[in-house]
C-alpha positions as CSV (number, residue, x, y, z in Angstrom):
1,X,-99.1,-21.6,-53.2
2,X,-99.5,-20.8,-49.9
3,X,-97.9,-23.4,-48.4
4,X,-94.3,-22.7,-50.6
5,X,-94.4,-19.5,-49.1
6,X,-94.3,-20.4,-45.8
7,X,-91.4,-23.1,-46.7
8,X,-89.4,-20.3,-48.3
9,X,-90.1,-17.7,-45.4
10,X,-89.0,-20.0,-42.9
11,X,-85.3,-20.8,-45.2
12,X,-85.0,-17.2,-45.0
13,X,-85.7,-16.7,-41.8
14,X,-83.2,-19.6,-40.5
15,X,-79.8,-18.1,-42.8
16,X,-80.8,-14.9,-41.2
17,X,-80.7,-16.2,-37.7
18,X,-77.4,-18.2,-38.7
19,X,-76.5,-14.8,-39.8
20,X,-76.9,-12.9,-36.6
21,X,-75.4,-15.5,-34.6
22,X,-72.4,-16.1,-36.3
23,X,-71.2,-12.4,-36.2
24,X,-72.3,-12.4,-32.2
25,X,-69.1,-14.7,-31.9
26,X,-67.1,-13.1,-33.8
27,X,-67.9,-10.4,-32.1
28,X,-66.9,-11.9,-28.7
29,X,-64.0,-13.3,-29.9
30,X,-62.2,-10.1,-30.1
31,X,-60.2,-8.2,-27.4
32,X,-61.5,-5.1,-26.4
33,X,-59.3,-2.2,-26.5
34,X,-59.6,1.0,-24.2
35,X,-58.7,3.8,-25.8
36,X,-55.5,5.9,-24.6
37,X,-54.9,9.3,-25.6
38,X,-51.9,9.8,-27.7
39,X,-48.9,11.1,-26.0
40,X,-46.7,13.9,-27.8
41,X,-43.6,12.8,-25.7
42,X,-40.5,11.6,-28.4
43,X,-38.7,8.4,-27.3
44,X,-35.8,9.0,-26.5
45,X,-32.9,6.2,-27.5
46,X,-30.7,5.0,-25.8
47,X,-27.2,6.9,-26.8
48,X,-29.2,10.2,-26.3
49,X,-30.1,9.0,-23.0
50,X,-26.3,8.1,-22.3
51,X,-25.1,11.4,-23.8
52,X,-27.6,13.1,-21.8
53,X,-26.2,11.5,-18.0
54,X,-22.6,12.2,-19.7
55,X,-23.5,15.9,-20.3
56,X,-24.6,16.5,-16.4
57,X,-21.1,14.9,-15.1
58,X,-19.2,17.2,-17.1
59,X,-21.2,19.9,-15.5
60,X,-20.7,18.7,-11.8
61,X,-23.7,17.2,-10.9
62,X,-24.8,13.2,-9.9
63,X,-28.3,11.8,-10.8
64,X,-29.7,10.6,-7.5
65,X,-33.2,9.5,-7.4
66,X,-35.2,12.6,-8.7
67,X,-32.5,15.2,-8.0
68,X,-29.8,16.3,-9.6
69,X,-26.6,17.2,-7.2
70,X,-23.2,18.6,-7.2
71,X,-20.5,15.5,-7.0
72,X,-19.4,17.0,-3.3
73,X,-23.0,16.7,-2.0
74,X,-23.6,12.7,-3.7
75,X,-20.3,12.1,-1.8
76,X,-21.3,13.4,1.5
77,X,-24.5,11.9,1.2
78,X,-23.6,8.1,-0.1
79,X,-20.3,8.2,2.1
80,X,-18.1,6.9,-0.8
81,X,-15.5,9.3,-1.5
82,X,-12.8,6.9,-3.0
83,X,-8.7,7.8,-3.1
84,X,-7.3,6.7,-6.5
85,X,-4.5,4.3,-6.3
86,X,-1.2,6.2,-7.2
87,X,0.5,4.0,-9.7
88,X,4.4,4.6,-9.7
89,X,6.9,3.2,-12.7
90,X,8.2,-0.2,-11.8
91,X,11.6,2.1,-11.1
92,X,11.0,4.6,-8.7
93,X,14.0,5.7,-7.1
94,X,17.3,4.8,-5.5
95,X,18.4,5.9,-2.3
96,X,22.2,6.2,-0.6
97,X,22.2,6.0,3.2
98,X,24.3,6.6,6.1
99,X,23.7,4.9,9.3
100,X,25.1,7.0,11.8
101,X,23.5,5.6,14.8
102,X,26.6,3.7,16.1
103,X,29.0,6.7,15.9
104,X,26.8,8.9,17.7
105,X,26.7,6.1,20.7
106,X,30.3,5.7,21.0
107,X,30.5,9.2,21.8
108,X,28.4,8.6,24.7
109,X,30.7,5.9,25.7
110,X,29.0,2.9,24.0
111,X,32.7,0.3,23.9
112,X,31.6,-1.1,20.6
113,X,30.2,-0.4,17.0
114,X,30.8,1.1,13.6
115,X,29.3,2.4,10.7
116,X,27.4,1.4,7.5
117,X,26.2,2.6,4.1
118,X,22.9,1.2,2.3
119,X,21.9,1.2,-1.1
120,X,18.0,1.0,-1.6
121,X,16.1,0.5,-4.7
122,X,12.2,1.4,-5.0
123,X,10.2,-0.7,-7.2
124,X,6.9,0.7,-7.7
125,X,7.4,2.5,-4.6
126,X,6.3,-0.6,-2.6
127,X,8.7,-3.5,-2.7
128,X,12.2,-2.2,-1.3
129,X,15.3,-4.4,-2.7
130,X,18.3,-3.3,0.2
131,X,21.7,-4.2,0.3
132,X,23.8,-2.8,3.5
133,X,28.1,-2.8,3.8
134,X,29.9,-1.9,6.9
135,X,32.5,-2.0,9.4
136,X,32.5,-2.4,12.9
137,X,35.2,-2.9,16.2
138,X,35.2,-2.8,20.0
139,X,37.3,-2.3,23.0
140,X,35.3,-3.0,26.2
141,X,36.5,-3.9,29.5
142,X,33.7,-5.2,32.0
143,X,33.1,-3.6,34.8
144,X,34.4,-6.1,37.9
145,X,36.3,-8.2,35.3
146,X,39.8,-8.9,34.9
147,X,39.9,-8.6,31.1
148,X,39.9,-6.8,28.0
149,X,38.0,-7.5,25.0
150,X,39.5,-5.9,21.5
151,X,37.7,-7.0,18.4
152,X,40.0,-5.7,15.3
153,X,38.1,-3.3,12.6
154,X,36.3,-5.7,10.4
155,X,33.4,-6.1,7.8
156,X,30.1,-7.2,7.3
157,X,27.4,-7.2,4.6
158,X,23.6,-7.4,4.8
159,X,21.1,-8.1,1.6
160,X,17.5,-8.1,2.1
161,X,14.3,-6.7,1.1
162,X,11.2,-4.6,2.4
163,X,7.8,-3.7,2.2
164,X,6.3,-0.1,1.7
165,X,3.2,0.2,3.5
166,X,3.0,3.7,2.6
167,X,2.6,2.6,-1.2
168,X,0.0,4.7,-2.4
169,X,1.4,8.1,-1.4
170,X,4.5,10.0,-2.1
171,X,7.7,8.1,-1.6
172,X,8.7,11.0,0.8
173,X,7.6,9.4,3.6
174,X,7.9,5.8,4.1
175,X,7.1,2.9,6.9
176,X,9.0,-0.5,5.9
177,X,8.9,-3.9,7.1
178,X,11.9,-6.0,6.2
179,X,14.1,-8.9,6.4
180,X,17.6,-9.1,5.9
181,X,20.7,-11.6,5.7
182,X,23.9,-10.7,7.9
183,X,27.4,-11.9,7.4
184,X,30.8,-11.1,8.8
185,X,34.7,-12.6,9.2
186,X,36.3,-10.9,12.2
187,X,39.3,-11.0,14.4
188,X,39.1,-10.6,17.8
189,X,41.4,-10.9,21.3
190,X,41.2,-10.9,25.3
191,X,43.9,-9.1,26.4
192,X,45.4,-8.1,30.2
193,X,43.7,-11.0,31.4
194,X,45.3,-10.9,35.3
195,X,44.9,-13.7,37.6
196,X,46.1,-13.7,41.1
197,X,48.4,-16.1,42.7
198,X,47.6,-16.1,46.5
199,X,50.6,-18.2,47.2
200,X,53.2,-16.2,45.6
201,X,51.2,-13.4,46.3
202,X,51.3,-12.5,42.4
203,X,49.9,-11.5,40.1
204,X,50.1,-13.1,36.6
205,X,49.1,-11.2,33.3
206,X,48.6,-12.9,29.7
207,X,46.5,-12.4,26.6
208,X,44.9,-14.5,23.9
209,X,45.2,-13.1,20.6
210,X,44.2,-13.2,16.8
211,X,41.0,-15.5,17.6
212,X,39.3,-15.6,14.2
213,X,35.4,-16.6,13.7
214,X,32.3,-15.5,11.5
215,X,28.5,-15.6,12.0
216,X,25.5,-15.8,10.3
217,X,22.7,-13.8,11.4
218,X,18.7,-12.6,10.2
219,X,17.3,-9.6,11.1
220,X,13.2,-8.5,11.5
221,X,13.2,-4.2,10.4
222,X,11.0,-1.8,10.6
223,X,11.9,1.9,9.5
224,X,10.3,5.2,9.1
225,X,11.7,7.4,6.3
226,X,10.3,11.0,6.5
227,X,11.7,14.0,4.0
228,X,13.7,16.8,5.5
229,X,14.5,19.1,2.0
230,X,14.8,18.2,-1.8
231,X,16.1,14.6,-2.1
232,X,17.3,14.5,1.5
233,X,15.2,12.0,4.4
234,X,15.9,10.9,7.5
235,X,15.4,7.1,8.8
236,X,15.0,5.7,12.1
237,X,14.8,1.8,12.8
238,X,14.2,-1.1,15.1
239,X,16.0,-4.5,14.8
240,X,15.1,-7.5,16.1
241,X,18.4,-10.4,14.9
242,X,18.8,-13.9,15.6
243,X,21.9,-16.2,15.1
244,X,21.6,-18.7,12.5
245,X,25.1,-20.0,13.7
246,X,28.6,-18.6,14.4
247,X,32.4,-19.8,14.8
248,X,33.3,-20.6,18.1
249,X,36.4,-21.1,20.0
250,X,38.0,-23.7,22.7
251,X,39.4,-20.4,24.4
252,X,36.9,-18.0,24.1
253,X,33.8,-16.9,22.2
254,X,33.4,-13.8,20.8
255,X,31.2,-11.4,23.0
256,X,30.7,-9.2,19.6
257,X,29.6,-9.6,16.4
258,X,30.6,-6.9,13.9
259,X,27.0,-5.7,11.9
260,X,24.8,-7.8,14.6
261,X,26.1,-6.3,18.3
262,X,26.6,-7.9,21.3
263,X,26.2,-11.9,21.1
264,X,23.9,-11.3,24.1
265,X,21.7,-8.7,22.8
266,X,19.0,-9.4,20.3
267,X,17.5,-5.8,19.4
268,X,19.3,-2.8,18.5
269,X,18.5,0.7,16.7
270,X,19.7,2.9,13.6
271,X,19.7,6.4,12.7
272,X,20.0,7.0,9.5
273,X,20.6,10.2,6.4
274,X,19.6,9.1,3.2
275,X,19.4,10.6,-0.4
276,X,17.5,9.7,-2.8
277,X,17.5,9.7,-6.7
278,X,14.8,9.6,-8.7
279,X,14.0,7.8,-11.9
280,X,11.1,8.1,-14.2
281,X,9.3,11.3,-12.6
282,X,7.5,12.3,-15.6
283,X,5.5,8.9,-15.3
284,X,5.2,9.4,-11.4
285,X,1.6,10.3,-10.3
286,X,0.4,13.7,-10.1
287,X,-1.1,14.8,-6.5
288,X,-4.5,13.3,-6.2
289,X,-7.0,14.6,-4.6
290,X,-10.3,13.0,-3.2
291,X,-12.8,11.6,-5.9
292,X,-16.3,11.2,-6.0
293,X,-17.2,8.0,-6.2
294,X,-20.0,8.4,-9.1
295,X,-18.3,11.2,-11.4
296,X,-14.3,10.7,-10.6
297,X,-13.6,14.2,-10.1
298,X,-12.0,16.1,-7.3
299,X,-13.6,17.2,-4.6
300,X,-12.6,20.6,-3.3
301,X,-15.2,21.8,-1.3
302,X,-16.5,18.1,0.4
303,X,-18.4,20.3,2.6
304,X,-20.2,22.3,0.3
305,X,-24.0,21.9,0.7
306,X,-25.3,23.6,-3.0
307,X,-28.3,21.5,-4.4
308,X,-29.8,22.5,-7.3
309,X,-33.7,20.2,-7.3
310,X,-34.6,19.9,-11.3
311,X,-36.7,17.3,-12.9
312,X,-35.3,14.4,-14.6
313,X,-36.1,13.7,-17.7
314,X,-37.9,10.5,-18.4
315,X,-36.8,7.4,-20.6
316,X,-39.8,8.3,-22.3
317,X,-39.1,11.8,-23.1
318,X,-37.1,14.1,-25.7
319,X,-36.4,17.2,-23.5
């Protein structure tokens, strides 16, 4: 009897141990947890978040860092106030000129030149389409020469086209860099040609007349438009021209060129009045002012220092 009681005690005692053991590694085979005290704060999602940013730039003020800014201050402080590009209507304007450069000379004594009217169409206010007729004559007699040159009234055309590098402001003030194409027919003469005969001790005088020709010419521009009243601007401009080629004569070439100048010469000037007509105003660009580069709005005080410091609210919170 005994000796069953010891059997039995010592199952007992062995599922007990088995027991004990098994929950020790179950025990140990689970992650600890520290325990965190709950937070009240509400998560806040993401479209409140958004509306709450969108709800300070309406008011004037830039997130930066911890602060919270006016738009003039971010500016000043990040250095990146931007200018909006001005977008013009693919027809801006056309302008009428007058180049009244040559006229003025000639009444300072300049023995050649003439006159001629441009047409000048504004595409987006940047790429300037130009198209330029004329007329042009001279009457010079060299100084220490024994002959006259008369070149009879004649016309000339130019077509070309320039750049605006003043693009993205108003279209009151203009710098252009062009190109254009230069063509004219003209008569011209050499008259009282005298040539002494020592041996007869005269002296004989003849003239070459209606000597025709035409030339071909390029010319490099650059012009400055700037706005005097309303729809009226003034121009000035420098040309630099080239020959492509020109008719010349067994007797004589011609020493000018009606539209280019002087064979010899290669850069001339122009004054010019223009006027100018607008099309599509109502979808011309409004005055823009300086923009701050995070919000878009105008800056009208850029150096105006207000701060206001306020605490931002975190992703995690509902305030």
């Amino acid at each position: 009897m005994t000796k069953f009681l010891g059997h039995r005690f010592v199952r007992v005692a062995a599922i007990v141990l088995i027991m004990v053991v098994s929950c020790m590694l179950h025990s140990m085979g689970q992650r600890r947890v520290s325990p965190v005290k709950p937070t009240t704060n509400k998560v806040m999602t993401a479209k409140q978040n958004d509306a709450k940013i969108a709800e300070l730039k309406r008011k004037g003020f830039v997130i930066m860092g911890d602060t919270i800014v006016t738009d003039s201050v971010a500016a000043l402080m990040n250095d990146t106030i931007k200018i909006t590009r001005m977008t013009y209507p693919k027809l801006t304007s056309i302008t009428i000129g007058a180049n009244v450069w040559d006229p003025i000379m000639r009444l300072f004594g300049q023995s050649y030149g003439g006159m001629d009217f441009s047409a000048e169409l504004s595409l987006w206010n940047r790429i300037v389409p130009t198209v330029e007729i004329g007329f042009g004559s001279a009457n010079n007699t060299p100084d220490e020469k024994n002959f006259t040159y008369h070149g009879d009234l004649a016309l000339y055309g130019k077509i070309g086209c320039g750049y605006n590098f003043k693009y993205n402001s108003k279209p009151d003030y203009m710098a252009l860099v062009g190109f254009r194409l230069g063509y004219s027919n003209f008569k011209y003469s050499i008259t009282d040609v005298t040539i002494d005969d020592n041996y007869w001790q005269e002296q004989n005088r003849f003239e070459i007349t209606d000597l025709r020709s035409n030339a071909l010419w390029g010319e490099l521009v650059v012009a400055m438009h700037i706005k005097l009243f309303e729809n009226w601007s003034a121009g000035w401009s420098v040309k630099y021209h080239f020959l492509f080629n020109y008719k010349s004569n067994p007797a004589a070439d011609p020493w000018y060129i009606p539209g280019y100048g002087t064979r010899g010469s290669s850069i001339s000037a122009g004054f010019s009045l223009y006027y100018t007509i607008p099309f599509n105003k109502d979808k011309w660009p409004r005055d823009e002012k300086r923009k701050n580069a995070y919000t878009g709005q105008p800056i009208d005080s850029p150096t105006s220092t207000t701060t206001r410091r306020v605490e931002i609210p975190g992703p995690g919170s509902g305030n």
